[in-house]
C-alpha positions as a Markdown table, in Angstrom:
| # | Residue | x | y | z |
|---|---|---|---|---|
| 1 | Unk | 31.1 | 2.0 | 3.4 |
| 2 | Unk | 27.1 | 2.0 | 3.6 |
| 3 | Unk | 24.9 | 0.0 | 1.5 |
| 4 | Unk | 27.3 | -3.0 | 0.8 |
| 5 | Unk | 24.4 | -5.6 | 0.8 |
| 6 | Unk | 23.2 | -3.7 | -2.3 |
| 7 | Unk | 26.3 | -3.3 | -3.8 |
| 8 | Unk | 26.8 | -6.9 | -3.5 |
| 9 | Unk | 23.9 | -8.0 | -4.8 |
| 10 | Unk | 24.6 | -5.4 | -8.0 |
| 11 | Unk | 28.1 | -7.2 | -8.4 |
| 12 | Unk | 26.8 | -11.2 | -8.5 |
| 13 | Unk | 24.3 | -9.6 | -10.6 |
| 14 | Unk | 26.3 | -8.5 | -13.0 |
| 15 | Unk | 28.8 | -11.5 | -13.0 |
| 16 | Unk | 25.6 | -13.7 | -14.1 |
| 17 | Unk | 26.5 | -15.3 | -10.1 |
| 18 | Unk | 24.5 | -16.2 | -6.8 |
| 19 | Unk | 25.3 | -15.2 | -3.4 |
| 20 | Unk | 25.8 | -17.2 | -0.2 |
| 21 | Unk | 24.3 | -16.3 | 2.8 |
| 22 | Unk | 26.2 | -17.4 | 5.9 |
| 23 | Unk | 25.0 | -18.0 | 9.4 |
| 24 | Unk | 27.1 | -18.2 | 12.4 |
| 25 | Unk | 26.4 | -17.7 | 16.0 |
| 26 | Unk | 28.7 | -15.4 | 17.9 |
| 27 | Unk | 30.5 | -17.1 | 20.8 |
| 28 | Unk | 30.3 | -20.5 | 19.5 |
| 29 | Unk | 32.7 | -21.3 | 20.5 |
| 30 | Unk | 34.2 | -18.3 | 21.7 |
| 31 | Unk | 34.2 | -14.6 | 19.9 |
| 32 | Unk | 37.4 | -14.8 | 19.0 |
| 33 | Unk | 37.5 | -17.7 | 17.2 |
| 34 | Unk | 33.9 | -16.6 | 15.8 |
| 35 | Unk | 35.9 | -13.4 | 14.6 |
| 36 | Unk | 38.4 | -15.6 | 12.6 |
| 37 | Unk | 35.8 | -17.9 | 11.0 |
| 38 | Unk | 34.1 | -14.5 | 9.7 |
| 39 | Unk | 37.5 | -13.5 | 8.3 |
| 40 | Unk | 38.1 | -17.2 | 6.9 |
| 41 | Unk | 34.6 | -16.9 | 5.4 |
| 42 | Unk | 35.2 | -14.1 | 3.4 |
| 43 | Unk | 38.2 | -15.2 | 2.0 |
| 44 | Unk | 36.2 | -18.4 | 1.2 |
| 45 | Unk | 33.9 | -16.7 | -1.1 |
| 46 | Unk | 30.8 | -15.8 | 1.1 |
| 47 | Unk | 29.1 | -13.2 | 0.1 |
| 48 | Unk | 27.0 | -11.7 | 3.1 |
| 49 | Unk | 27.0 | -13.1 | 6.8 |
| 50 | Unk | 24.4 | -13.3 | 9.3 |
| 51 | Unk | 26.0 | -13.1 | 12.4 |
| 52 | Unk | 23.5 | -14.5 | 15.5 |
| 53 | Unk | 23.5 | -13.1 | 18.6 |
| 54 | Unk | 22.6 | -15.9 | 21.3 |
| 55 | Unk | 19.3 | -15.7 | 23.0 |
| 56 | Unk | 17.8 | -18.0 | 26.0 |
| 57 | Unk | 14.3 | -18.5 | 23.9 |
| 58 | Unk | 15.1 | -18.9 | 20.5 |
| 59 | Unk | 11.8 | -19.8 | 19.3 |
| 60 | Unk | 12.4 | -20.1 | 15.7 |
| 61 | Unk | 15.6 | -21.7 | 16.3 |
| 62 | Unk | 16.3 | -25.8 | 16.0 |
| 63 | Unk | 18.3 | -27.7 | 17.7 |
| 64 | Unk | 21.5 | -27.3 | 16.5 |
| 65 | Unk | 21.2 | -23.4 | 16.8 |
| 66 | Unk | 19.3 | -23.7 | 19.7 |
| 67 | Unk | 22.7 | -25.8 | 21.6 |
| 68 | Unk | 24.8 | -23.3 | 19.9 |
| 69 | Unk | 23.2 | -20.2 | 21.6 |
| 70 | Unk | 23.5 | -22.3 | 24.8 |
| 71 | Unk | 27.1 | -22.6 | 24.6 |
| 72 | Unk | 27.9 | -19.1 | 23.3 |
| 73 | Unk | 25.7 | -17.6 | 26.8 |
| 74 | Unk | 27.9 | -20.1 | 28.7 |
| 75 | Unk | 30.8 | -18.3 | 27.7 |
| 76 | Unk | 29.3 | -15.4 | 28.2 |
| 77 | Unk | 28.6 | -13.8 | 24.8 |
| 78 | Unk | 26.9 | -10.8 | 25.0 |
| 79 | Unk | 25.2 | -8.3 | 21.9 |
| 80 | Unk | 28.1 | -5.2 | 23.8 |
| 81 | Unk | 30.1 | -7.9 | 23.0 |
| 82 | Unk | 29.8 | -9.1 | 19.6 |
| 83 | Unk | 29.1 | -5.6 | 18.2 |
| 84 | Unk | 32.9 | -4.6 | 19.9 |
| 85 | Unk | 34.4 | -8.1 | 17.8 |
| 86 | Unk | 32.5 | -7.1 | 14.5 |
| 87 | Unk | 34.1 | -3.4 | 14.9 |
| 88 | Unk | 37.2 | -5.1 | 15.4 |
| 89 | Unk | 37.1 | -7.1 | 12.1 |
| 90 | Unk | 35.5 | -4.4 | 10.0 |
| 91 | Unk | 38.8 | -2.5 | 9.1 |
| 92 | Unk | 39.9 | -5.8 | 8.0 |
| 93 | Unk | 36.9 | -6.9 | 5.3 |
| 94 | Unk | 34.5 | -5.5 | 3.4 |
| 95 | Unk | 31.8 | -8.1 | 3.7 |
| 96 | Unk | 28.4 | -7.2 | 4.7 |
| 97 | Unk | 27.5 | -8.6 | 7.9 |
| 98 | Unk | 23.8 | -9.1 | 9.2 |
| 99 | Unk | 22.7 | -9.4 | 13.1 |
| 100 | Unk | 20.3 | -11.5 | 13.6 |
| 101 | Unk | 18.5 | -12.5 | 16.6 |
| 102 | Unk | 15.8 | -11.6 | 18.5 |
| 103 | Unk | 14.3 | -8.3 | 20.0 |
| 104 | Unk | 14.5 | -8.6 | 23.7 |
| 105 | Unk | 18.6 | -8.5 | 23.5 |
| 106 | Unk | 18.2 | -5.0 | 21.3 |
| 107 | Unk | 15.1 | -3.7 | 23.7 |
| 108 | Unk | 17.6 | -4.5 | 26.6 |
| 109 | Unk | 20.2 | -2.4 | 25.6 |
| 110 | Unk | 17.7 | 0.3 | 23.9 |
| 111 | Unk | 17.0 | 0.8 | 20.4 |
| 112 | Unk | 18.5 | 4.1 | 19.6 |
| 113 | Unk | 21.7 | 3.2 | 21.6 |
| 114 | Unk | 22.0 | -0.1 | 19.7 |
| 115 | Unk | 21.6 | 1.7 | 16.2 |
| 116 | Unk | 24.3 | 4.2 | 16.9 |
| 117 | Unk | 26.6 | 1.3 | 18.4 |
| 118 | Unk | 25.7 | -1.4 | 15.1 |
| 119 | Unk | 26.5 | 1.5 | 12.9 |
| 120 | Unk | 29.3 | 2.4 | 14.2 |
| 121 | Unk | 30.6 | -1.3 | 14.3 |
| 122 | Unk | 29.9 | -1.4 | 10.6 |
| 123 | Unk | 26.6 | -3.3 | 10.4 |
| 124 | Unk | 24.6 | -3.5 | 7.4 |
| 125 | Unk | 21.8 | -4.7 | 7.8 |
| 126 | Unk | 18.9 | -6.2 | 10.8 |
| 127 | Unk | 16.8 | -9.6 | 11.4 |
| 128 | Unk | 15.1 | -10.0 | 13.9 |
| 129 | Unk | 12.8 | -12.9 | 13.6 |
| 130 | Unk | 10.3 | -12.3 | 16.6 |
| 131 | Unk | 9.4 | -8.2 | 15.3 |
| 132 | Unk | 6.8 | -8.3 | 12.5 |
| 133 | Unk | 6.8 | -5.6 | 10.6 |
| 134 | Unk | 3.6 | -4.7 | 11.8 |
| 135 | Unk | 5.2 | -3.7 | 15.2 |
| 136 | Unk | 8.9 | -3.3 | 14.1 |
| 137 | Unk | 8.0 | 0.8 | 14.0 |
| 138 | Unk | 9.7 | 1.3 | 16.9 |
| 139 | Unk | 13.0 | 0.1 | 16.4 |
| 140 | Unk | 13.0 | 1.5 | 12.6 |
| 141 | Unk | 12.5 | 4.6 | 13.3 |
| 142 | Unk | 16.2 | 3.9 | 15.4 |
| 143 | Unk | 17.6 | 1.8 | 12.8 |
| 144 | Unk | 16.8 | 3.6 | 9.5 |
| 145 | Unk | 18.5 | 7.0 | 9.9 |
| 146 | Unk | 21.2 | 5.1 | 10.7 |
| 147 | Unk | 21.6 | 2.9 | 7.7 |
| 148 | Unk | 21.1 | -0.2 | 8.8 |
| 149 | Unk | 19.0 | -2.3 | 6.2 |
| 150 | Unk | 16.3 | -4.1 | 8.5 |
| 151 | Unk | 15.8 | -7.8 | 6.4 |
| 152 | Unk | 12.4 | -9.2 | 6.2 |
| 153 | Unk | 11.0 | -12.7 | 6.3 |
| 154 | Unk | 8.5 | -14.1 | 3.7 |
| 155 | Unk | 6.9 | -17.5 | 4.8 |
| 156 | Unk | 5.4 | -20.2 | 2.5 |
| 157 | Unk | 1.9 | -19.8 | 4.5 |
| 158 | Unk | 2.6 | -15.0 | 3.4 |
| 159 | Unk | -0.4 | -13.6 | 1.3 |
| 160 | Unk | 0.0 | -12.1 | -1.4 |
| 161 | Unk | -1.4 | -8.9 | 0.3 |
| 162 | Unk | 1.1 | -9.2 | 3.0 |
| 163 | Unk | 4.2 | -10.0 | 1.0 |
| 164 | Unk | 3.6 | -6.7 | -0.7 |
| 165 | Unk | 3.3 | -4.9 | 2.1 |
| 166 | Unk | 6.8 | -6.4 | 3.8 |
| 167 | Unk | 8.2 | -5.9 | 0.4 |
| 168 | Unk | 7.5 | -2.1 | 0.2 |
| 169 | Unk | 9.2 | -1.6 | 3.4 |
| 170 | Unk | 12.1 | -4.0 | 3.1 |
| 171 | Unk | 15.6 | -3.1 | 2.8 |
| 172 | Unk | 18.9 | -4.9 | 1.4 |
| 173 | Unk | 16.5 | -8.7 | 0.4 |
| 174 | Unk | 13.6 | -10.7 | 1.3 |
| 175 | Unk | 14.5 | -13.7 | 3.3 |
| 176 | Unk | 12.0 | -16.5 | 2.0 |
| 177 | Unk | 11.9 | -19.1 | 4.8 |
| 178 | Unk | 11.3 | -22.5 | 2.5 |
| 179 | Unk | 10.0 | -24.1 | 5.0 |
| 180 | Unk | 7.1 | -24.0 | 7.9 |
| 181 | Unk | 9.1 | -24.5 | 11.3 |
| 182 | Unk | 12.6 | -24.2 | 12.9 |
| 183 | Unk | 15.7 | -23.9 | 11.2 |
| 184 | Unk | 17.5 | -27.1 | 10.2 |
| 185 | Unk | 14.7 | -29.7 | 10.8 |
| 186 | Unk | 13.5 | -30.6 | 7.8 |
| 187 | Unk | 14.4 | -30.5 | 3.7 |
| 188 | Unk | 12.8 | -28.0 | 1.2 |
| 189 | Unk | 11.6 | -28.9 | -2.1 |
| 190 | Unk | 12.8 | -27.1 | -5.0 |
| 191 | Unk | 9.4 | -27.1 | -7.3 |
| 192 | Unk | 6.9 | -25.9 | -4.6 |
| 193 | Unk | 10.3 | -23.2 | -3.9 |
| 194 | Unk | 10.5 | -22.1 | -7.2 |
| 195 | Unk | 6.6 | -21.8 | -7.4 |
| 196 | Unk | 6.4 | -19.3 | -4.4 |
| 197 | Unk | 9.9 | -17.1 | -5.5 |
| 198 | Unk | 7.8 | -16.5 | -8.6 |
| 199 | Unk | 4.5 | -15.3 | -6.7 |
| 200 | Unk | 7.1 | -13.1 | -4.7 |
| 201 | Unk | 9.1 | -11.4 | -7.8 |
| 202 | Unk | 5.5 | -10.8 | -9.2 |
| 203 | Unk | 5.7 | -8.1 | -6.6 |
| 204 | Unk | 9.3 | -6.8 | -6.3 |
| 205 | Unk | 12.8 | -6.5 | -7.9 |
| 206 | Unk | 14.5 | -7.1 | -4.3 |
| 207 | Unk | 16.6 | -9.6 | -4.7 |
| 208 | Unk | 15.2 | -13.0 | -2.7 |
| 209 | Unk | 17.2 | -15.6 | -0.7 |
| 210 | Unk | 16.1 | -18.8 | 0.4 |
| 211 | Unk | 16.9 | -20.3 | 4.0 |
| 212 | Unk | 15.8 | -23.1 | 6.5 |
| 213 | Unk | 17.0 | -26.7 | 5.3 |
| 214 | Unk | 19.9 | -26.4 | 2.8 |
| 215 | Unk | 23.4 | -27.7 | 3.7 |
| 216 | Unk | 24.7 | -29.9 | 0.8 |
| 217 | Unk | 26.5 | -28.5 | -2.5 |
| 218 | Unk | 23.5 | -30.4 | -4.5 |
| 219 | Unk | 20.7 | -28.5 | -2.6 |
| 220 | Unk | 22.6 | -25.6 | -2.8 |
| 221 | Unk | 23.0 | -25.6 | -6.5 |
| 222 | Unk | 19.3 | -26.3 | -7.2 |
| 223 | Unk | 17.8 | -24.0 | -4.7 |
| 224 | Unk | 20.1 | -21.3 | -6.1 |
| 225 | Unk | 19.0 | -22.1 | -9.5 |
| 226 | Unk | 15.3 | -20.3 | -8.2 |
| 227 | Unk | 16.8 | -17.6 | -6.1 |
| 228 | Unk | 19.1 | -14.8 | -6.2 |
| 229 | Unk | 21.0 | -16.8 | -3.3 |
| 230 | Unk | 20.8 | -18.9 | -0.4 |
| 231 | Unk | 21.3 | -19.0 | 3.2 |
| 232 | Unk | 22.9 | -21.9 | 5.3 |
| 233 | Unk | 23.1 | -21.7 | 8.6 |
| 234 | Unk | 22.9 | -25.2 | 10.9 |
| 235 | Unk | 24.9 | -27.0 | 8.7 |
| 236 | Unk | 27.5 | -24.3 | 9.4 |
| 237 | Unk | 27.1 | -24.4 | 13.2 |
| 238 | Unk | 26.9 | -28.3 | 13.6 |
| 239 | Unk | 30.2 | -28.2 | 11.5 |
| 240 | Unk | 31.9 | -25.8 | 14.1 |
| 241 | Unk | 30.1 | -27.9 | 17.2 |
| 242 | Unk | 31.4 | -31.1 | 16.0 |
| 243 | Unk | 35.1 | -29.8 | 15.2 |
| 244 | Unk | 35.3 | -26.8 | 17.8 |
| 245 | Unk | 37.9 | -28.9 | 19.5 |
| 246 | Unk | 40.1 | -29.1 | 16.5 |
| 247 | Unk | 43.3 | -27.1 | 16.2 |
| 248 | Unk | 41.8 | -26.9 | 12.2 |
| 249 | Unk | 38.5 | -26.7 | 13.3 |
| 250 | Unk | 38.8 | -22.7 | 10.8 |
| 251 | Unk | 40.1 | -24.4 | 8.0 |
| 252 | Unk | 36.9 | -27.4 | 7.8 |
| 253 | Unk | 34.6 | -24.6 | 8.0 |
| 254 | Unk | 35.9 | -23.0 | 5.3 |
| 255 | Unk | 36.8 | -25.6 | 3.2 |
| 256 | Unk | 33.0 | -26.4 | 3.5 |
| 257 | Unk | 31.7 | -22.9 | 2.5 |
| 258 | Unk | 34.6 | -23.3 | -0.6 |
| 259 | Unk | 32.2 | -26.3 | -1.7 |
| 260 | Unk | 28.8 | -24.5 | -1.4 |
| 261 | Unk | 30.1 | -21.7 | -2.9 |
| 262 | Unk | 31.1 | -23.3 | -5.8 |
| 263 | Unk | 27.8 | -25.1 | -6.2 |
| 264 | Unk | 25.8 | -22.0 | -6.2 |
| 265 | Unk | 28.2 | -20.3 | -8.8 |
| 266 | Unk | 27.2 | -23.5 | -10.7 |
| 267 | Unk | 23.9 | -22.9 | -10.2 |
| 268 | Unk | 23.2 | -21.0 | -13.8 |
């Protein structure tokens, strides 16, 4: 099934609802028990997951990410390797699922041989934070006949001129990053938020998500209330670091995403 980001984002549309964004990185702390958190997750309520593929520079990365890419290349995750566990799960759900990581990984492996192998592993959609779309032509041209929606990032410090441009060619939503920095390191603040998602939908109808900072039911809730949904990521992966040990270690993590779903459905 092709074009399930869209279709997903038509559905909470229509049942007056917000979606949650997911982030997990594959391997940590082993794919297999990566593969049953993304099954857990779905069952949980998430809407759309980003699933990270473990690079040894993650620039835009914090800490927590950061330690989990570390881990997941110890155990020797691999991109071969994830997109073989996300084919193995796709018979079994329905959600969309989002790679996201960095270019050198997909320029390693080549760019029309990873678009045939993502599509046929039943990925939706692309992010990959160090390609612009300035010089993201190259893997596109791969990517698009294939399908795969190739997500792009809007920054508080975006022009105008510039958002419009990345929204014209943008596929599945815009990713607004609330924040200037790395992921998990700091707290976004819902008026100068809901100030900049207006600038943006001044532009374009694609639906918007909000990322970087959020990880409690009460952030949740009020960043949703400005967004058409919202992305957590480190407060997922510092749940699974600091439980990965646990026999439940599954059933935290979703319990977790059970409570920030609920806040964003309570977000209207």
């Amino acid at each position: 099934m092709r074009h399930r980001i869209d279709h997903t984002f038509a559905q909470l549309r229509g049942a007056d609802e917000k979606a949650l964004v997911a982030y997990l990185t594959a391997g940590d702390p082993d794919l297999e028990t990566t593969r049953e958190i993304i099954l857990a997750l779905d069952s949980a309520g998430v809407d759309i997951l980003e699933i990270g593929v473990p690079f040894s520079d993650p620039t835009a990365d914090g800490p927590a990410i950061q330690a989990a890419a570390q881990r997941a290349l110890a155990q020797g995750t691999t991109l071969p390797g994830i997109l073989a566990m996300i084919e193995s799960v796709r018979h079994m759900t329905e959600i969309p699922i989002i790679l996201f990581g960095y270019y050198n990984p997909i320029l390693s492996l080549g760019p029309e041989r990873f678009a045939q192998r993502a599509a046929a592993a039943g990925i939706d959609g692309i992010l990959v934070v160090d390609l612009p779309p300035e010089e993201s032509r190259e893997l596109r041209q791969c990517t698009d006949p294939h399908g795969l929606d190739f997500i792009s990032l809007i920054a508080p410090t975006t022009s105008a001129e510039r958002t419009a441009r990345i929204a014209k060619e943008a596929r599945g939503f815009l990713y607004y990053i609330s924040i200037t920095g790395v992921t998990g390191t700091a707290t976004p603040r819902r008026a100068d938020i809901s100030r900049e998602i207006n600038r943006i939908r001044d532009i374009t109808d694609r639906p918007i998500v909000v990322g970087f900072g959020i990880s409690t039911p009460r952030q949740a809730r009020e960043i949703a209330q400005c967004a058409d949904g919202i992305v957590i990521g480190s407060a997922f992966v510092r749940l699974i670091a600091e439980n990965g040990r646990h026999n439940n270690l599954v059933t935290i993590v979703t319990e977790y995403a059970k409570d920030i779903k609920a806040a964003v459905n309570a977000a209207n």
